[in-house]
KOLGU-4560 file (N, C-alpha, C; in nm, 3 decimals, padded with zeros to 5 digits):
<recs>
<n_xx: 06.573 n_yy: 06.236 n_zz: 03.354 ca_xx: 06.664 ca_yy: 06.123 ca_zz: 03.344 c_xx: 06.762 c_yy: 06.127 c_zz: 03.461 mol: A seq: 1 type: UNK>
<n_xx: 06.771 n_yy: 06.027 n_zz: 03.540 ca_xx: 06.908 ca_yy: 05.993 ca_zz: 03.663 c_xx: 07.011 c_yy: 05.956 c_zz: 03.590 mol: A seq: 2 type: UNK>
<n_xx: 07.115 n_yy: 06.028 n_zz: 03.631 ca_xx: 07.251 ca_yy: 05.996 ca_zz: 03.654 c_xx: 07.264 c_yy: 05.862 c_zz: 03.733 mol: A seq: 3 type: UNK>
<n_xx: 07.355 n_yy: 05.795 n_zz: 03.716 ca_xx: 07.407 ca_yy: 05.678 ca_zz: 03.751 c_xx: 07.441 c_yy: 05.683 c_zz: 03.946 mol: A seq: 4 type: UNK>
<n_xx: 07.500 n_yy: 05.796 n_zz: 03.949 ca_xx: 07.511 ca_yy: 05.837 ca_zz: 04.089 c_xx: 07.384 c_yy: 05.891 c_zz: 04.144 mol: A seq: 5 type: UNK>
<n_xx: 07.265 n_yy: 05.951 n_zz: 04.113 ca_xx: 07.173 ca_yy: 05.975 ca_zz: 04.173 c_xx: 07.073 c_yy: 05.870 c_zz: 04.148 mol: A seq: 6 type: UNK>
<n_xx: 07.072 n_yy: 05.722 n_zz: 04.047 ca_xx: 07.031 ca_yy: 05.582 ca_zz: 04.106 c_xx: 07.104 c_yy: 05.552 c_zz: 04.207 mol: A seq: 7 type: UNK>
<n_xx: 07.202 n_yy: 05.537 n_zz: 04.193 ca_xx: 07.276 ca_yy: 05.436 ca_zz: 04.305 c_xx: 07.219 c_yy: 05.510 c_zz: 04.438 mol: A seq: 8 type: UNK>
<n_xx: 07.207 n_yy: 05.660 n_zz: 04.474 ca_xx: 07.157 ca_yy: 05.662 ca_zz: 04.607 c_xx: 06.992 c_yy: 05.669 c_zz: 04.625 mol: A seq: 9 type: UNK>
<n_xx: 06.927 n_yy: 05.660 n_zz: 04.504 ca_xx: 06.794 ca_yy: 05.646 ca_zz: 04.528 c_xx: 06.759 c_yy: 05.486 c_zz: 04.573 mol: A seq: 10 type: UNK>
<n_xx: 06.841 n_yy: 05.434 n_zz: 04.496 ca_xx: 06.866 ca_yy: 05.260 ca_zz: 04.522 c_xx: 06.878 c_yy: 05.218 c_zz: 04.683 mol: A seq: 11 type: UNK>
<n_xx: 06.990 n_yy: 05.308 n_zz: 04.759 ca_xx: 07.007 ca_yy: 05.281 ca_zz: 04.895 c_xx: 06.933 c_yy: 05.305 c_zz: 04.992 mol: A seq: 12 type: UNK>
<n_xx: 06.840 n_yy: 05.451 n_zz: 04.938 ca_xx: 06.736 ca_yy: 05.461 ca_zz: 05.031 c_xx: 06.624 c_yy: 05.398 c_zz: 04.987 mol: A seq: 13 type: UNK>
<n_xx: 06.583 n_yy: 05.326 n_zz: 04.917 ca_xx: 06.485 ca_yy: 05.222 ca_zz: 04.859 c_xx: 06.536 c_yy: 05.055 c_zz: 04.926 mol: A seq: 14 type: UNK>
<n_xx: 06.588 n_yy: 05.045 n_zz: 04.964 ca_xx: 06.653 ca_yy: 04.880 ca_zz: 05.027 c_xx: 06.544 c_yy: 04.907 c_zz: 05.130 mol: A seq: 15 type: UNK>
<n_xx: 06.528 n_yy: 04.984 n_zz: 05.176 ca_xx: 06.483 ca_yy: 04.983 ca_zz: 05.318 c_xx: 06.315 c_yy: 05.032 c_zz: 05.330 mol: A seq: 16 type: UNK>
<n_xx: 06.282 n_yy: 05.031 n_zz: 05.224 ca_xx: 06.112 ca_yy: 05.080 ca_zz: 05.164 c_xx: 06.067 c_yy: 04.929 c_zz: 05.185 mol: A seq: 17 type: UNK>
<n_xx: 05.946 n_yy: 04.916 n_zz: 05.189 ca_xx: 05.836 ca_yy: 04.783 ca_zz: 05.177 c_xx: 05.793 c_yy: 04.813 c_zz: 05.079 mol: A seq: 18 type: UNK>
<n_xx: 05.723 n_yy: 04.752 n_zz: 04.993 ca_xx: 05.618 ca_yy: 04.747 ca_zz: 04.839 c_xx: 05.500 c_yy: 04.812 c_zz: 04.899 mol: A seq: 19 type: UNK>
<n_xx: 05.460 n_yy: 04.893 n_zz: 04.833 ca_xx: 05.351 ca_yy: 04.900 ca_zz: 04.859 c_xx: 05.228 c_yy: 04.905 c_zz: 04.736 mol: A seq: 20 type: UNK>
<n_xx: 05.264 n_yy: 04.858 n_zz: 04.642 ca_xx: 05.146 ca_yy: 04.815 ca_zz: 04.522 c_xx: 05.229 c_yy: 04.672 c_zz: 04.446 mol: A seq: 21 type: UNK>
<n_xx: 05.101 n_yy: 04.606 n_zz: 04.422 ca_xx: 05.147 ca_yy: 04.486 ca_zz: 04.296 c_xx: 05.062 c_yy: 04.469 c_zz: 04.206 mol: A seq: 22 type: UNK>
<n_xx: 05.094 n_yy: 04.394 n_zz: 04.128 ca_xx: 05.065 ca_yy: 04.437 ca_zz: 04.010 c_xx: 05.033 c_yy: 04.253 c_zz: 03.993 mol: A seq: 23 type: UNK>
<n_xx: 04.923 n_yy: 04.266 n_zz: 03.986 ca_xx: 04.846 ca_yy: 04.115 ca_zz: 03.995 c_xx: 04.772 c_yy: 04.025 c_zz: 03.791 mol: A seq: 24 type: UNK>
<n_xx: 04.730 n_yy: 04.023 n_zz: 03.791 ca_xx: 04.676 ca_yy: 03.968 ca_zz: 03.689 c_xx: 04.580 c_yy: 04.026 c_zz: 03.608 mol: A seq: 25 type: UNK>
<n_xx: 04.527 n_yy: 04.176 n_zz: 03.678 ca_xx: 04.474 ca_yy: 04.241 ca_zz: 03.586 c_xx: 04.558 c_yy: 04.345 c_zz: 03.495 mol: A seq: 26 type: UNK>
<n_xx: 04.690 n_yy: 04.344 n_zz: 03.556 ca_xx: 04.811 ca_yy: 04.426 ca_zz: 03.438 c_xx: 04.783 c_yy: 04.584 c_zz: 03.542 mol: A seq: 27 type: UNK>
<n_xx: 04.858 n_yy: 04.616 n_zz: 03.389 ca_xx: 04.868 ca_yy: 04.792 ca_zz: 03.488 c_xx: 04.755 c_yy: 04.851 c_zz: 03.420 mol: A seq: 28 type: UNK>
<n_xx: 04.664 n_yy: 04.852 n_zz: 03.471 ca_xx: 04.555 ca_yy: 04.973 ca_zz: 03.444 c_xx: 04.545 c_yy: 05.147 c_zz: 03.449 mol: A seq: 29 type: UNK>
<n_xx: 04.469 n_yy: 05.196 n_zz: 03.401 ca_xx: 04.492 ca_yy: 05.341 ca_zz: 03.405 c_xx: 04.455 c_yy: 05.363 c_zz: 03.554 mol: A seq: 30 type: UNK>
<n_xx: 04.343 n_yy: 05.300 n_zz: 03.620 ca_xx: 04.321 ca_yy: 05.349 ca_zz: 03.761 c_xx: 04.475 c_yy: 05.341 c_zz: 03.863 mol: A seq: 31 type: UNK>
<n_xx: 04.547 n_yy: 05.241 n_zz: 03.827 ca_xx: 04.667 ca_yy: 05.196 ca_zz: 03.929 c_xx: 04.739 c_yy: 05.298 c_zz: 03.877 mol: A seq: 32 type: UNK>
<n_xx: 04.741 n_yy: 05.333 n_zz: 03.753 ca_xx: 04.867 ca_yy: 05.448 ca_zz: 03.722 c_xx: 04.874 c_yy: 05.595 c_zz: 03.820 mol: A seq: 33 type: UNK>
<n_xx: 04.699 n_yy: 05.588 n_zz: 03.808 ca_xx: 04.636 ca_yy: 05.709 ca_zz: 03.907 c_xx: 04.719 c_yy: 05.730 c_zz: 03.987 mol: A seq: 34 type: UNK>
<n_xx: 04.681 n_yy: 05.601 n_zz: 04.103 ca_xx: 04.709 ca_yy: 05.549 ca_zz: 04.214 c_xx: 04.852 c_yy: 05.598 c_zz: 04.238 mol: A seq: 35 type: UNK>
<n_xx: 04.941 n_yy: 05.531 n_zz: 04.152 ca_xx: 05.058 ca_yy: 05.507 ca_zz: 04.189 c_xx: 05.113 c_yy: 05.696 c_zz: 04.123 mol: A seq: 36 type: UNK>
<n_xx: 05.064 n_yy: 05.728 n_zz: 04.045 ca_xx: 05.163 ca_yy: 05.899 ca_zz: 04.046 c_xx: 05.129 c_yy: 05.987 c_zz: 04.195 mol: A seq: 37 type: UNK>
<n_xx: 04.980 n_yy: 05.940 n_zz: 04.220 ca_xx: 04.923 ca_yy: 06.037 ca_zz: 04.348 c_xx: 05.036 c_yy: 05.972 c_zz: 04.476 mol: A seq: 38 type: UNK>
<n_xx: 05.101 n_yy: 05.867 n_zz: 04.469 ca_xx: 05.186 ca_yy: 05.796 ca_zz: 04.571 c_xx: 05.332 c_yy: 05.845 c_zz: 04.576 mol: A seq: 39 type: UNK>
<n_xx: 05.361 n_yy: 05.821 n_zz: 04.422 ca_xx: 05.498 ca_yy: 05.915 ca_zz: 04.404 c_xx: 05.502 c_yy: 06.074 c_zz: 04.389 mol: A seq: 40 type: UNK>
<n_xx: 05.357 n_yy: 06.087 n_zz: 04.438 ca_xx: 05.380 ca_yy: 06.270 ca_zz: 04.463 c_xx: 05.401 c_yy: 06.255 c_zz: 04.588 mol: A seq: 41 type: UNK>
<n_xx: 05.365 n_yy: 06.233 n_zz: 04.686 ca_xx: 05.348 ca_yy: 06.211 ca_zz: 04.837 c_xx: 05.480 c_yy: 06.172 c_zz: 04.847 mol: A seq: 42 type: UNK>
<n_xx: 05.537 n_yy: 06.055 n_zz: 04.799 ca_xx: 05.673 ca_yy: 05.990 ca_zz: 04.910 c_xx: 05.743 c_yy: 06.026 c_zz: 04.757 mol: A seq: 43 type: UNK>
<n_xx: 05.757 n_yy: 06.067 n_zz: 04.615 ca_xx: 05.883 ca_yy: 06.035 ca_zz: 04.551 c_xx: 05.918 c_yy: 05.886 c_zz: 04.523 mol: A seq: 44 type: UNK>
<n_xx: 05.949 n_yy: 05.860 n_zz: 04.632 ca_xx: 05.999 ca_yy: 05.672 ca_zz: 04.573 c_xx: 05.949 c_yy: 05.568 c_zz: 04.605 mol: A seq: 45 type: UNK>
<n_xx: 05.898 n_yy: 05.473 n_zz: 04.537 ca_xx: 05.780 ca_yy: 05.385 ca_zz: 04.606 c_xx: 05.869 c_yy: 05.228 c_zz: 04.505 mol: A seq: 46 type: UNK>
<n_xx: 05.831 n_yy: 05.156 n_zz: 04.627 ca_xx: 05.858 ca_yy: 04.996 ca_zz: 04.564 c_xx: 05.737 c_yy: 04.962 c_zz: 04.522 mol: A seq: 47 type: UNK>
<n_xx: 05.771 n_yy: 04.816 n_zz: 04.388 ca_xx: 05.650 ca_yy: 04.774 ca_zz: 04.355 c_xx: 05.639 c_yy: 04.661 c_zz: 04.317 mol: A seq: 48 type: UNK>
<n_xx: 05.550 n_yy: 04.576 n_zz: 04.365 ca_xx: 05.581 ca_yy: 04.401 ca_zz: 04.291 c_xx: 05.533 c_yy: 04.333 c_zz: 04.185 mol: A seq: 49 type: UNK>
<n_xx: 05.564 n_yy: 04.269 n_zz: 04.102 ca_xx: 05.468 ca_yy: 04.186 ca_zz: 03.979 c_xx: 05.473 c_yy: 04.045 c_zz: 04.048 mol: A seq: 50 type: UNK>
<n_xx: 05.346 n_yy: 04.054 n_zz: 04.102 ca_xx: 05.296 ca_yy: 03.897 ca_zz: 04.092 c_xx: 05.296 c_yy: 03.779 c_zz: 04.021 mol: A seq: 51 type: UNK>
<n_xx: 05.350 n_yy: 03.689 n_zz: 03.982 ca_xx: 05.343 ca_yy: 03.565 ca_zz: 03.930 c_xx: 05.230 c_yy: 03.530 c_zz: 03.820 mol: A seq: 52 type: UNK>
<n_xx: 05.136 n_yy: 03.584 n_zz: 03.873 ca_xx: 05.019 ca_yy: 03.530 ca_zz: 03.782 c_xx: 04.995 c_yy: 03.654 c_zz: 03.673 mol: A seq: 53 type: UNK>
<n_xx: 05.060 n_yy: 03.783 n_zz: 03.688 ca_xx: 05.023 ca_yy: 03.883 ca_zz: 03.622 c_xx: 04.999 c_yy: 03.877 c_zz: 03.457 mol: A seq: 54 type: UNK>
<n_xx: 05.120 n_yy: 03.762 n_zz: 03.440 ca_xx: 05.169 ca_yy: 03.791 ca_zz: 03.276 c_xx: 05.224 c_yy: 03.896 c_zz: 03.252 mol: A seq: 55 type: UNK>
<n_xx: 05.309 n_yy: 04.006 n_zz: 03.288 ca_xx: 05.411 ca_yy: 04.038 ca_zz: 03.294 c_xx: 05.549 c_yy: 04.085 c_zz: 03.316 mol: A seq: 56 type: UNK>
<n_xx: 05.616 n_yy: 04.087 n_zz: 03.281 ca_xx: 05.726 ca_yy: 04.101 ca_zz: 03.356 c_xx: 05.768 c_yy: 04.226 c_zz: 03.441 mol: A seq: 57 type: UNK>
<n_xx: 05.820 n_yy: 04.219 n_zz: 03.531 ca_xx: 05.854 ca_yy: 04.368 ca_zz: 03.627 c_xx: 05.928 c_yy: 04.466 c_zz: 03.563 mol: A seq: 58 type: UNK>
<n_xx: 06.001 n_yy: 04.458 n_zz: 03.432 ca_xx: 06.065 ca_yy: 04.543 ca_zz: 03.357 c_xx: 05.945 c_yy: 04.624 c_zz: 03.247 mol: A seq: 59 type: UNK>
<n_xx: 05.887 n_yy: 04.515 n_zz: 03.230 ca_xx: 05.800 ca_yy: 04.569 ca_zz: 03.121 c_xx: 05.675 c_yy: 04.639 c_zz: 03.211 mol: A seq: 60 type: UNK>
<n_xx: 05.625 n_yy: 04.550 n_zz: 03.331 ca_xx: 05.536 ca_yy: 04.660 ca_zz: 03.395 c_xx: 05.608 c_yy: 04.840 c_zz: 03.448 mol: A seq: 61 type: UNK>
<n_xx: 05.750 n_yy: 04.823 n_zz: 03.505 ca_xx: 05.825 ca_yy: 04.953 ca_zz: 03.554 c_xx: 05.791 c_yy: 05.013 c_zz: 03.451 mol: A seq: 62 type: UNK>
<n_xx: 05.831 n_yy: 05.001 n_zz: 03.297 ca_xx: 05.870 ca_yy: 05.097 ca_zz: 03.217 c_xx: 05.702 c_yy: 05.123 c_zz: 03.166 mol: A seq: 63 type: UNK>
<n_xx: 05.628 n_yy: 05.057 n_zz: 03.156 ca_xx: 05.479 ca_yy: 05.082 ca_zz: 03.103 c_xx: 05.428 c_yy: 05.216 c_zz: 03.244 mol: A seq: 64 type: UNK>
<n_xx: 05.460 n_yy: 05.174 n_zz: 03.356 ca_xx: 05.372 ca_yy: 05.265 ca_zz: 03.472 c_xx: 05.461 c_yy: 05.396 c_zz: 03.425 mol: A seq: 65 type: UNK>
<n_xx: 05.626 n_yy: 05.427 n_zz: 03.458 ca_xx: 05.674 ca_yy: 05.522 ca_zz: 03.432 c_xx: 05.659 c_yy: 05.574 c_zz: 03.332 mol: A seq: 66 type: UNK>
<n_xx: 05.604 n_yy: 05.522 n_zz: 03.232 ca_xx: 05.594 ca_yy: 05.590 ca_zz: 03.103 c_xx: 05.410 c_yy: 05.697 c_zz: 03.127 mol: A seq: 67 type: UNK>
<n_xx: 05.341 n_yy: 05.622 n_zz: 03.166 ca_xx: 05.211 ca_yy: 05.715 ca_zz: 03.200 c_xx: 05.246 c_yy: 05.762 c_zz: 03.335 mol: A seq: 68 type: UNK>
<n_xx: 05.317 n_yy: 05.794 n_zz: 03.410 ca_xx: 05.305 ca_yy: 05.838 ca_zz: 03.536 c_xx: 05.425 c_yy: 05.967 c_zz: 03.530 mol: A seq: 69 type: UNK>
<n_xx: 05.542 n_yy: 05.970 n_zz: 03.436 ca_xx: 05.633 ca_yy: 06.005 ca_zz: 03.383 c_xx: 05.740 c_yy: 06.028 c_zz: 03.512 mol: A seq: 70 type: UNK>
<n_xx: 05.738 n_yy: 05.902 n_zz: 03.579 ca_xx: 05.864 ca_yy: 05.853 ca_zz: 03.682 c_xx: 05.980 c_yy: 05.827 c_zz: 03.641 mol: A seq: 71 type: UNK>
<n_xx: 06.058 n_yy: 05.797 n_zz: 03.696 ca_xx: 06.177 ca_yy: 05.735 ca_zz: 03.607 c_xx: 06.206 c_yy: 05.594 c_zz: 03.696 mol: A seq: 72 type: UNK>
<n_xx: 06.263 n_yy: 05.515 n_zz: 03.620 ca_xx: 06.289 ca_yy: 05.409 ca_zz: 03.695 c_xx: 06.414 c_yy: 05.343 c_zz: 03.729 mol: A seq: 73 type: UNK>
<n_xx: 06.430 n_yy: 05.355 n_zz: 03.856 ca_xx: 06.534 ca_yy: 05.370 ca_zz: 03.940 c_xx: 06.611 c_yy: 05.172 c_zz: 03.926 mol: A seq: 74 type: UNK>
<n_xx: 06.541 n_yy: 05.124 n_zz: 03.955 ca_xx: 06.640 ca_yy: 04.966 ca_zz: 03.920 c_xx: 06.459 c_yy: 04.860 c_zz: 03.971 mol: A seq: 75 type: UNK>
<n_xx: 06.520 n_yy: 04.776 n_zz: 03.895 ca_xx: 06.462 ca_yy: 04.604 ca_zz: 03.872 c_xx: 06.517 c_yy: 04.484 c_zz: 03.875 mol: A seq: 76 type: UNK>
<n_xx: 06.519 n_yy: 04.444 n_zz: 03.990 ca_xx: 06.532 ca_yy: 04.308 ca_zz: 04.045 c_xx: 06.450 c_yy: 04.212 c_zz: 04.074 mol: A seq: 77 type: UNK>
<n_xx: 06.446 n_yy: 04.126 n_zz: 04.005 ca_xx: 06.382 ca_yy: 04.039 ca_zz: 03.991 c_xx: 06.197 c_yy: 04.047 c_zz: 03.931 mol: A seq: 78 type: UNK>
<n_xx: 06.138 n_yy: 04.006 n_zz: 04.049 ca_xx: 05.987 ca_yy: 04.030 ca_zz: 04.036 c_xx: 05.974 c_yy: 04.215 c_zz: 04.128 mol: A seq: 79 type: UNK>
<n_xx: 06.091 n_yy: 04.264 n_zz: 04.149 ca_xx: 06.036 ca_yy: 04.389 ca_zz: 04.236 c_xx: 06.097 c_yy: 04.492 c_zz: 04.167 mol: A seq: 80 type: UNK>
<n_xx: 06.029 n_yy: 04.633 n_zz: 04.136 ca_xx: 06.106 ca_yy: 04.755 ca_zz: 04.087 c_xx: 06.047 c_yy: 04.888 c_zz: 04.188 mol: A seq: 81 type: UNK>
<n_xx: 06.161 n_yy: 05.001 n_zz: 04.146 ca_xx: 06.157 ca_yy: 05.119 ca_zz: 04.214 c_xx: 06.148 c_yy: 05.231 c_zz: 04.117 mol: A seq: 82 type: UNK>
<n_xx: 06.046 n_yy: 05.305 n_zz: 04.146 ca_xx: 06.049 ca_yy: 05.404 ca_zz: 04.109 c_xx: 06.016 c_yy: 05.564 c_zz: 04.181 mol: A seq: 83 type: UNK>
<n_xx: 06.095 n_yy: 05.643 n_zz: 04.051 ca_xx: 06.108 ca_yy: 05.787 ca_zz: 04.123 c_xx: 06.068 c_yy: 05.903 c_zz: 04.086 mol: A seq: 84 type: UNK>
<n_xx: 06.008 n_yy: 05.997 n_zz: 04.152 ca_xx: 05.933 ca_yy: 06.126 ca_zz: 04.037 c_xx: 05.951 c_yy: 06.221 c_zz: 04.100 mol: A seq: 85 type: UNK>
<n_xx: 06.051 n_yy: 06.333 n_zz: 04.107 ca_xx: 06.053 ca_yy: 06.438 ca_zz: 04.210 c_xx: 05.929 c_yy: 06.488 c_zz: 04.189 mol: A seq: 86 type: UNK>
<n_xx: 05.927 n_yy: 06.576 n_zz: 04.349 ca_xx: 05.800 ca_yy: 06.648 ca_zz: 04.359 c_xx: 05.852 c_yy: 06.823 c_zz: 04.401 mol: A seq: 87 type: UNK>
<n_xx: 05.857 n_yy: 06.875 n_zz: 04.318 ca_xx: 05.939 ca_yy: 07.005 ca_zz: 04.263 c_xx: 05.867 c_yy: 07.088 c_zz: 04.395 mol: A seq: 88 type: UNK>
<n_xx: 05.758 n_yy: 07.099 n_zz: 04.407 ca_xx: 05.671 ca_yy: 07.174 ca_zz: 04.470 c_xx: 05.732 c_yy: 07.121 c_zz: 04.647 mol: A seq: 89 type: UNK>
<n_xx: 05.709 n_yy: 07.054 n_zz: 04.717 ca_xx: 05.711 ca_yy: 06.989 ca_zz: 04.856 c_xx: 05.793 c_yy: 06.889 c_zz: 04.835 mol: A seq: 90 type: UNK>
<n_xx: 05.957 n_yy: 06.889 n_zz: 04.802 ca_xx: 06.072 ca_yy: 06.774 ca_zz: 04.776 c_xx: 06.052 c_yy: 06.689 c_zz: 04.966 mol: A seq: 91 type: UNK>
<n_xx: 06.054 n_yy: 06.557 n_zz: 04.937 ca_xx: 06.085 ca_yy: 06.470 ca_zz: 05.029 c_xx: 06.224 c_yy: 06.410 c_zz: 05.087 mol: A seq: 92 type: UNK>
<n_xx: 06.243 n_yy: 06.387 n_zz: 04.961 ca_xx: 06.405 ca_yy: 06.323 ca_zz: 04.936 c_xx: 06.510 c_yy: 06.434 c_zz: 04.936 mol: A seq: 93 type: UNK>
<n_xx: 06.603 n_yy: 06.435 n_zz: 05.033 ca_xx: 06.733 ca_yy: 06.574 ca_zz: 05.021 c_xx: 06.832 c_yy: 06.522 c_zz: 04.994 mol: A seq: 94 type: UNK>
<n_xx: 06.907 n_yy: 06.600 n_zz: 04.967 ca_xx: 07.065 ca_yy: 06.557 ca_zz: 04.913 c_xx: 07.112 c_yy: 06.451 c_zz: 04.799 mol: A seq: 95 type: UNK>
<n_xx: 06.973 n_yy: 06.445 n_zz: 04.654 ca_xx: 06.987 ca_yy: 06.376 ca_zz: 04.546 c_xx: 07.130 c_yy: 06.471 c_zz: 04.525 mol: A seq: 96 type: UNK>
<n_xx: 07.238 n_yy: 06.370 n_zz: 04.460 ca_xx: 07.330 ca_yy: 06.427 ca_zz: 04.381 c_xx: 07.267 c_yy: 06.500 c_zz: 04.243 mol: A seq: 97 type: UNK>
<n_xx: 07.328 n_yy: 06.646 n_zz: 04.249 ca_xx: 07.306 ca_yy: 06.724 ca_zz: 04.141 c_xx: 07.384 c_yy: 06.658 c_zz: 04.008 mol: A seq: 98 type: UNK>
<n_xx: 07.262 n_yy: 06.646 n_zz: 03.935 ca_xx: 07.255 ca_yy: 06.612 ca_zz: 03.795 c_xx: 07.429 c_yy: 06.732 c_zz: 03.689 mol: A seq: 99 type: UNK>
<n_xx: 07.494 n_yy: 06.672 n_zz: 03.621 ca_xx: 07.610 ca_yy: 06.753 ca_zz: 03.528 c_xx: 07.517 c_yy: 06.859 c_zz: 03.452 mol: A seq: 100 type: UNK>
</recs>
């Protein structure tokens, strides 16, 4: 679980990320979940989009992927969300504020 202060700076270095998965009309499948934990092992924080035609919403897709991928999810705006999964072994991201 993030602290409020270690969203807010996962948030700042995420402004500046591109999407790199969406989430189209076939929903979130188990293959994309694959996909997307093998992504947040590699980079930690990855943007992600819900397409229009998907049928559902970017809150409900964030929390469905993080829930099988066991990410946490960093913020949701609009049709776009971020999420985050340290990688304990080879950390990417330095200077997360330490958790109380």
């Amino acid at each position: 679980m993030l602290t409020s202060k270690q969203r807010a700076y996962l948030r700042g270095i995420a402004s500046t990320y591109d999407t790199i998965f969406q989430i189209g009309k076939g929903g979130v499948t188990e293959v994309m979940c694959k996909d997307i934990g093998e992504a947040l092992r590699k980079r930690e924080l990855i943007k992600l989009r819900v397409l229009e035609n998907s049928g559902w919403t970017a809150r409900e897709a964030a929390d469905a992927i993080a829930e099988q991928t066991g990410a946490d999810v960093v913020q949701v705006i609009g049709s776009r969300f971020v999420l985050f999964k340290r990688n304990e072994k080879e950390p990417v991201i330095e200077n997360i504020p330490k958790a109380k």
